[in-house]
C-alpha positions in Angstrom: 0.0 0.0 0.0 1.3 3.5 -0.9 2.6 5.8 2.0 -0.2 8.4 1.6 -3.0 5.7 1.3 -1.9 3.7 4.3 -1.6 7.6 6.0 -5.3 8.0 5.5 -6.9 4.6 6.0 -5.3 4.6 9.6 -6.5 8.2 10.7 -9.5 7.9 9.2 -9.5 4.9 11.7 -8.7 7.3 14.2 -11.7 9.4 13.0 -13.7 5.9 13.4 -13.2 5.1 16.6 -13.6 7.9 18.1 -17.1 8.6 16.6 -17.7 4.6 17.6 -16.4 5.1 21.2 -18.9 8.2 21.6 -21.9 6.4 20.4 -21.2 2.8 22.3 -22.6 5.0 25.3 -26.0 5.9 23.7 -28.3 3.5 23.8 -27.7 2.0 27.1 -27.2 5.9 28.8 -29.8 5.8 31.5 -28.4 2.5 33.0 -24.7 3.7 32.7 -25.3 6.7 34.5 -26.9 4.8 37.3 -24.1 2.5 37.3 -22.1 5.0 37.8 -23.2 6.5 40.8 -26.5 9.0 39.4 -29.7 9.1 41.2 -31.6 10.4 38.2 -32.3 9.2 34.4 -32.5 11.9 32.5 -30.8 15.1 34.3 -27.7 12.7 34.9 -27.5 11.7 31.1 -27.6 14.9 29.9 -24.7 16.6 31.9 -22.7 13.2 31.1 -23.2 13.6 27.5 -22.8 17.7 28.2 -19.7 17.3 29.8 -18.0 15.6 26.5 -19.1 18.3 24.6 -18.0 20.9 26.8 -14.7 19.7 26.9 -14.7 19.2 22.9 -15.4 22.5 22.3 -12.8 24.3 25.1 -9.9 22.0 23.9 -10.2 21.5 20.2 -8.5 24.6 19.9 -5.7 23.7 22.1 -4.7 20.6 20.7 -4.8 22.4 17.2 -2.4 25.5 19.1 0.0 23.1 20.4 0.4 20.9 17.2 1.2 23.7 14.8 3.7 25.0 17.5 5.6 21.8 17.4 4.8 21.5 14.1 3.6 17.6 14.8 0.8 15.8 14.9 0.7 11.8 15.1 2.7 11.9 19.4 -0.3 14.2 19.8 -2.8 12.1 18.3 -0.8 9.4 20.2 -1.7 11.2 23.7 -5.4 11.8 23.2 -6.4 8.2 21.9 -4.1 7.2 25.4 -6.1 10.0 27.4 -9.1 8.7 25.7 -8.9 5.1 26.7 -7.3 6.3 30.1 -11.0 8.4 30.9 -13.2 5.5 29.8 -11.1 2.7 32.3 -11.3 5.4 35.2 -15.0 5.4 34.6 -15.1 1.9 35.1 -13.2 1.7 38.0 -15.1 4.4 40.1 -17.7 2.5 40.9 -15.5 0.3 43.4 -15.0 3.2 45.1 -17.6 3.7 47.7 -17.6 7.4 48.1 -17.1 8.9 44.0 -20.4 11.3 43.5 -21.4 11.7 40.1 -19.5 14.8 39.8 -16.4 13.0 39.8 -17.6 11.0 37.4 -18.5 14.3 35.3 -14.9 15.3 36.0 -13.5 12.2 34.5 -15.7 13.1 31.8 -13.9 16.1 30.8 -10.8 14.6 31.3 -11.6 11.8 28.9 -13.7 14.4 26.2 -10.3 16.7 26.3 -8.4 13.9 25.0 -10.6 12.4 22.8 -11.2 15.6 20.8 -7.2 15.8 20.2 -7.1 12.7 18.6 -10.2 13.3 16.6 -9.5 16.9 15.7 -5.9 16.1 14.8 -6.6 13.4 12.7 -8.6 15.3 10.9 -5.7 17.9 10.5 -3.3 15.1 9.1 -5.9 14.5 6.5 -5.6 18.3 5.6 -1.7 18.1 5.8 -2.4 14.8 3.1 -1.5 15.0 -0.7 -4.0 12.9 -2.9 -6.9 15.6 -3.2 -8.8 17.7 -0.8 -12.2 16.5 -1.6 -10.5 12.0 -1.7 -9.2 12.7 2.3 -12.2 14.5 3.1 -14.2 11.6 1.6 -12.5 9.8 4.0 -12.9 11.8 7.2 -17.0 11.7 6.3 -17.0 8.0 5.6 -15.2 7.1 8.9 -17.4 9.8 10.6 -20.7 8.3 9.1 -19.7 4.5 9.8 -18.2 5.1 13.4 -22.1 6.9 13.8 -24.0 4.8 12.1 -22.4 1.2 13.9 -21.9 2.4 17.2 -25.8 2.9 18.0 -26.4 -1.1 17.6 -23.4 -2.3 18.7 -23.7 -0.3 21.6 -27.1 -1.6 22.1 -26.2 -5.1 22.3 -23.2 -4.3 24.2 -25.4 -3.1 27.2 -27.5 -5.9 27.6 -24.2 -7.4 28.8 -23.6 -5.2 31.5 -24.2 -1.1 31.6 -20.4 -0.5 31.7 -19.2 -2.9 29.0 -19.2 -0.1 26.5 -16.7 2.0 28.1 -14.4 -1.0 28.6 -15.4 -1.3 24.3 -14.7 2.1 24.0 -11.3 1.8 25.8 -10.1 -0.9 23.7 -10.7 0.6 20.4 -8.3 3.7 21.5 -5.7 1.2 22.7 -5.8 -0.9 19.3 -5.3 2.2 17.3 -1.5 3.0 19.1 0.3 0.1 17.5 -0.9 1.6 13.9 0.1 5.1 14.9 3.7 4.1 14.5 3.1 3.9 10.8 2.0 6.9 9.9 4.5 10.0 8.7 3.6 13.3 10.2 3.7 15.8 7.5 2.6 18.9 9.7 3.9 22.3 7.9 6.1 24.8 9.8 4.1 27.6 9.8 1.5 28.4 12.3 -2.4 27.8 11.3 -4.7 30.3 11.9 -6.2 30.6 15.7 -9.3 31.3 17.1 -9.2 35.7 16.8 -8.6 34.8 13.0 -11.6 32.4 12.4 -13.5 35.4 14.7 -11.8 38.1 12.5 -12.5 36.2 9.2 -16.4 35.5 10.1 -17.0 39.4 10.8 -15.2 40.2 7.3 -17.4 37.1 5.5 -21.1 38.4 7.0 -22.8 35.6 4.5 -20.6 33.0 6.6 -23.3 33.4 9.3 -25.7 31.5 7.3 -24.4 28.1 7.0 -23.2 28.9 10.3 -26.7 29.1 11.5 -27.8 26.3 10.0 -24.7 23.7 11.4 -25.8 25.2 14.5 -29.2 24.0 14.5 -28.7 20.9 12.6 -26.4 19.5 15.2 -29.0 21.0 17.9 -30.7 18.1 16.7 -28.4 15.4 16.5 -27.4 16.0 20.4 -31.4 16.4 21.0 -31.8 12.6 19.3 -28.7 11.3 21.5 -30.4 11.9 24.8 -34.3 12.5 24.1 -34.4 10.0 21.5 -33.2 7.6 23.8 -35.2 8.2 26.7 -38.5 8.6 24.0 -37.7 5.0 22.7 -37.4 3.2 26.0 -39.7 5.1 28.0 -42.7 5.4 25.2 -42.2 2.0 24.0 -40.8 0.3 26.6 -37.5 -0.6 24.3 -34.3 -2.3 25.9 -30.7 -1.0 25.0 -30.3 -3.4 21.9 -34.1 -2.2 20.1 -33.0 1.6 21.0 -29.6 1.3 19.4 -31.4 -0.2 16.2 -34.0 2.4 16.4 -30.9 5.0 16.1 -29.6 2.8 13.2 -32.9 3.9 11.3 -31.8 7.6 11.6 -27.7 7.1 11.5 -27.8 4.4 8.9 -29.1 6.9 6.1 -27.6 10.0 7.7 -24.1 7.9 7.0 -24.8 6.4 3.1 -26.2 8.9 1.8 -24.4 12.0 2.3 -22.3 11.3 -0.4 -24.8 11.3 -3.4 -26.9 13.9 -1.8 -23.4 16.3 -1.9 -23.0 15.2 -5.2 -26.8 16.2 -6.2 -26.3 19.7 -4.4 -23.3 20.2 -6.9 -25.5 20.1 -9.9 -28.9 21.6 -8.6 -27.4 24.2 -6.1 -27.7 24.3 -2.7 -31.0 26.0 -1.9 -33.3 23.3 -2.1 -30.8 20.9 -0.4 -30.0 23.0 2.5 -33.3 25.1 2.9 -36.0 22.9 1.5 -34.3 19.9 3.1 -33.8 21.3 6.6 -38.1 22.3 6.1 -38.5 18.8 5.7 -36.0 17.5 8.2 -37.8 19.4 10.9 -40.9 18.2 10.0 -39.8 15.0 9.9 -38.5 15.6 13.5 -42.0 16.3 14.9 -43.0 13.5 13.3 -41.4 11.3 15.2 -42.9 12.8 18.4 -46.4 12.2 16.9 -46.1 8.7 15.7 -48.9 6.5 17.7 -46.6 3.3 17.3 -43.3 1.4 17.3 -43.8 1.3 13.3 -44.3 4.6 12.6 -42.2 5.9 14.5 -39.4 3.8 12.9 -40.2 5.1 9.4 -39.9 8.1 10.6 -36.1 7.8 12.2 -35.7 6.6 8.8 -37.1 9.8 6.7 -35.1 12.1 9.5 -31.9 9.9 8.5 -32.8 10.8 5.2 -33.2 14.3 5.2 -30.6 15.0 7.9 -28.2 13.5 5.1 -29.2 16.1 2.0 -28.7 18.8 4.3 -25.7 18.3 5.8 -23.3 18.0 3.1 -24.6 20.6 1.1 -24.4 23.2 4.3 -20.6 22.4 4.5 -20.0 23.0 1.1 -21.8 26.1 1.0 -19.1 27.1 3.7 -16.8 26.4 1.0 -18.6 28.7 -1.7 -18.6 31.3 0.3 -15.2 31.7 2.2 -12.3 33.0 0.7 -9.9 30.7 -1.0 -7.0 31.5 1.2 -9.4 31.3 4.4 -11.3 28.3 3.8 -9.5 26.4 6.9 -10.9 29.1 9.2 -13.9 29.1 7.9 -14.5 25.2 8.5 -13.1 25.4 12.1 -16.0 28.5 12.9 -18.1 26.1 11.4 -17.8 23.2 13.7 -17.5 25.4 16.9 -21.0 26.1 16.0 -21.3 22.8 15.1 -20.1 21.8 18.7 -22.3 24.2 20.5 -25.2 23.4 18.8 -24.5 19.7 19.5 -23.9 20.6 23.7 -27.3 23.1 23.3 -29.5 20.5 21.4 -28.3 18.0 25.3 -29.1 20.7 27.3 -32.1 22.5 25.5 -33.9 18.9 24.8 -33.1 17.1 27.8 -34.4 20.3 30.0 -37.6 20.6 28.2 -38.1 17.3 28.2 -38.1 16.8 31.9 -40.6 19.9 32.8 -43.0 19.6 29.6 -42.8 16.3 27.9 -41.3 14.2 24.9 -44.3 16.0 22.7 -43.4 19.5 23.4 -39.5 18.7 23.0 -39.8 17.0 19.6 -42.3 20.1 18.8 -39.8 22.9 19.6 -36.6 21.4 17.7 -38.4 20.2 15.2 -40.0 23.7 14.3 -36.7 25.4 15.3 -35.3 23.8 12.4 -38.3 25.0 10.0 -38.3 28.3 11.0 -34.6 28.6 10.3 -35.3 27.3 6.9 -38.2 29.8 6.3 -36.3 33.0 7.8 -33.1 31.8 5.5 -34.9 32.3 2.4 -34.4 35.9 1.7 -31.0 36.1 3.0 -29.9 33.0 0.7 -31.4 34.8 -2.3 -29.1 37.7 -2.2 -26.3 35.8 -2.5 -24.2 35.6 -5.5 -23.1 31.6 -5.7 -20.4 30.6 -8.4 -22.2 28.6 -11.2 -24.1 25.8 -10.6 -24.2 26.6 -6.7 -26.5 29.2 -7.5 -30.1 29.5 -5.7 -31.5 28.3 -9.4 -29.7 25.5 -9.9 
């Protein structure tokens, strides 16, 4: 195998694992939390999913700062998938010890989220640093994203029935597997410095129209973190699912939401990116409140289906409508705003669903994200016909 294709298949195994690791925890959440020490379902879950997010978004940048100033990536990488595996086998120990609360174990959390996101963000970088084509080691970073998603919900599932803290011990393997093929990889970080967080601020406020895809990876990832924790709790309380049938009710939303990205980005390259990114975020958010609706098990599942579905033409064509409208020299900055928003919308869509569904029900919570992302969709359509979109990117198609 050639140096640079052996380079990507093992960090876009990097990029893998870490997106397997996360969602090994989702289906089986409420028990995990009460394993670990939580005298609550859903408040618990959501500050333990919160906490990884947290952490994601205050140390992305850090890992990024400290790899450009050493100009290297892969002892980096190295250190987070350790610090990853580290956090998930001090989770599983605290239990023996009598008197942990569960804010140590939200402590631990952020520990193990801080490394996590090094080795996930920095993989990522090496793909950037890559020859071979922006869009082929891109490809791969959304492949491995989409799979790692898309497989960790059942595996997870089953992995629960055989014990509540199985997963992390899962999780912690993966990251320990992935040292050993670390060795092989050549870091080819540049010597100069990448831009930091004032420049992706300073670049934003010069590109105005960068707000809009902004907005929209904002709310779209609002509700992907509402599905991880309401989703769950809907599924098992509603229908009275066990960990495996939840993780395959997610496989109905991820399953899509991973294959199909790639033709629907290849669609929004001919047609344009209004109707994939404003007609299918309508439709996405309708699809949402749907699923709060559905009167049974069956429904319901087609409907995680058709929000798999949607969720995928939107999401690729949001990204590269970043791309079409940041600068050519700024483009990198312009991704990394991007997924902050992308991170915060993820920690808000926890924190926003999981509180509103606790004081006002499953219905109201599916019926306020769900029409959050219509309205964006609605209130976009003015702002997205002023802008001037190179050739077949236009609002016409």
């Amino acid at each position: 195998m050639r140096p640079h294709a052996r380079d990507r298949v093992v960090l876009a195994s990097v990029i893998f694992v870490t997106l397997l690791a996360q969602v090994l925890l989702y289906p089986g959440i409420a028990d995990l939390v009460e394993a670990l020490g939580a005298t609550t379902d859903l408040d618990a879950s959501m500050w333990f999913l919160a906490a990884e997010f947290a952490a994601f978004i205050c140390f992305a940048g850090v890992w990024g700062a400290v790899s450009d100033r050493f100009s290297r990536r892969v002892p980096f990488i190295a250190l987070g998938a350790l610090g990853g595996a580290t956090g998930y086998l001090i989770l599983v120990a605290l239990p023996v010890f009598g008197e942990v609360t569960f804010g140590h174990v939200l402590a631990v959390r952020v520990f193990q989220g801080a490394a996590t996101i090094g080795a996930f963000s920095l993989a990522i970088t090496m793909l950037m640093d890559l020859d071979g084509g922006h869009g082929r080691n891109m490809g791969a970073a959304g492949i491995a994203i989409g799979s790692g998603t898309a497989l960790g919900s059942p595996i997870g599932g089953q992995l629960s029935l055989l014990g509540p803290l199985v997963p992390l011990l899962a999780a912690a393997a993966c990251f320990l597997l992935l040292l050993p093929l670390l060795a092989l990889v050549r870091d080819r970080a540049p010597p100069s410095n990448r831009p930091g967080f004032r420049r992706v601020v300073a670049d934003t406020l010069g590109t105005p129209s960068l707000g809009l895809p902004f907005a929209f990876g904002f709310v779209d990832r609002l509700t992907a973190g509402f599905m991880a924790l309401v989703g769950v709790f809907y599924f098992r309380e509603i229908f009275d699912l066990d960990p495996g049938q939840t993780g395959l009710m997610l496989l109905l939303f991820f399953g899509p939401f991973a294959l199909l990205q790639y033709p629907f980005g290849r669609v929004s390259d001919r047609i344009g990116r209004f109707i994939p990114v404003v007609g299918g975020s309508a439709c996405y958010g309708g699809s949402i409140l749907i699923v709060g609706l559905t009167p049974t098990l069956e429904t319901t599942a087609v409907s995680m289906l058709i929000v798999g579905i949607f969720g995928a033409m939107v999401s690729p064509a949001t990204m590269a409508l970043v791309t079409d409208l940041a600068d050519d020299t700024r483009r990198g900055s312009a991704m990394a705003g991007f997924n902050v928003f992308g991170s915060l919308g993820f920690l808000t869509g926890i924190l926003l669903g999981g509180t509103i569904a606790g004081s006002f029900g499953f219905l109201t919570a599916f019926a306020l994200i769900g029409s959050m992302e219509i309205l964006i969709a609605v209130a976009a359509i003015p702002f997205f016909r002023r802008l001037s979109l190179p050739g077949p990117t236009s609002v016409t198609g």
